[in-house]
C-alpha positions in Angstrom: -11.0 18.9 -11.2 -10.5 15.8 -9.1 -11.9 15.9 -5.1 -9.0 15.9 -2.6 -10.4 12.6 -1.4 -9.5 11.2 -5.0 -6.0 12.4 -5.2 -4.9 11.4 -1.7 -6.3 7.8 -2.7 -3.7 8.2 -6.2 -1.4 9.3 -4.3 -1.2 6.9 -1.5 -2.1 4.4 -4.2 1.3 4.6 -6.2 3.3 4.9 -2.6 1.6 1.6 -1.6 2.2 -0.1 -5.2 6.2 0.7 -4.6 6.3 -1.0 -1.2 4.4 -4.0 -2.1 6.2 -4.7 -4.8 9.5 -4.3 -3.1 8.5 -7.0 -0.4 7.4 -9.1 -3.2 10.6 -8.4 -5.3 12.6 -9.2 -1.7 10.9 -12.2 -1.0 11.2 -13.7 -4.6 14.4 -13.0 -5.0 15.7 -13.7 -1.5 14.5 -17.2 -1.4 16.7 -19.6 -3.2 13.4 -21.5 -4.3 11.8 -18.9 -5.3 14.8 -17.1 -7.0 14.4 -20.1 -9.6 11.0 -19.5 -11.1 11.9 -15.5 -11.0 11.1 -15.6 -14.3 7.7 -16.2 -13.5 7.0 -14.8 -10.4 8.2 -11.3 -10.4 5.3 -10.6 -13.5 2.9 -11.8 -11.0 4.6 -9.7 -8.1 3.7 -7.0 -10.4 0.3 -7.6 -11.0 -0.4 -8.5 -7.5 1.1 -4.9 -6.7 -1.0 -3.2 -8.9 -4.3 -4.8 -7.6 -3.5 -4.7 -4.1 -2.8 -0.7 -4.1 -5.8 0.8 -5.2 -8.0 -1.8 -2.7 -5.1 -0.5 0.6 -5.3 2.6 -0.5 -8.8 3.4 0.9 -7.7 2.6 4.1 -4.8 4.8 3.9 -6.0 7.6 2.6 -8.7 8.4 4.8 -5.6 9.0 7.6 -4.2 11.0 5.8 -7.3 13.9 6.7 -7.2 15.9 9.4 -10.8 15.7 9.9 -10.4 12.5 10.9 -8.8 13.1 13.7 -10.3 14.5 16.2 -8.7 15.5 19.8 -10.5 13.0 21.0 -9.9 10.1 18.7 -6.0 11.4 18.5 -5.4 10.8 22.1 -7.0 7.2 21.7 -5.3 6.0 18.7 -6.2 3.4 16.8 -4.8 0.4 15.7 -2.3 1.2 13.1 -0.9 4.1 15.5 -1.2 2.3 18.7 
């Protein structure tokens, strides 16, 4: 059986992988000279998506505990919160 830690970091791994890729997929395709070399680019879009998710997603799903956050520390904020 997997920890908690492990499937909040799969989880928040495959939510992170969608959005990346659409902002890539967005930017390629949105950008006349970008939209040329499509062909090209949207393969590395993909790959960049999959490395990029696992490596945000153990800043993410730390967050996502609520021992985390403490009264104290909830109050604060931090910088992704404000």
């Amino acid at each position: 059986m997997l920890k908690t830690d492990t499937w909040l970091k799969i989880i928040s791994s495959m939510m992170i992988n969608a959005v990346v890729f659409g902002v890539g997929a967005i930017v390629v395709l949105s950008i006349p000279a970008l939209a040329e070399h499509a062909i090209y680019l949207i393969p590395a879009v993909v790959v960049i998506s999959f490395v990029v998710a696992p490596i945000l997603s153990f800043y993410v799903a730390p967050r996502m505990r609520l021992k985390y956050w403490g009264e104290r520390r909830w109050k604060k904020g931090d910088s992704i919160s404000g």
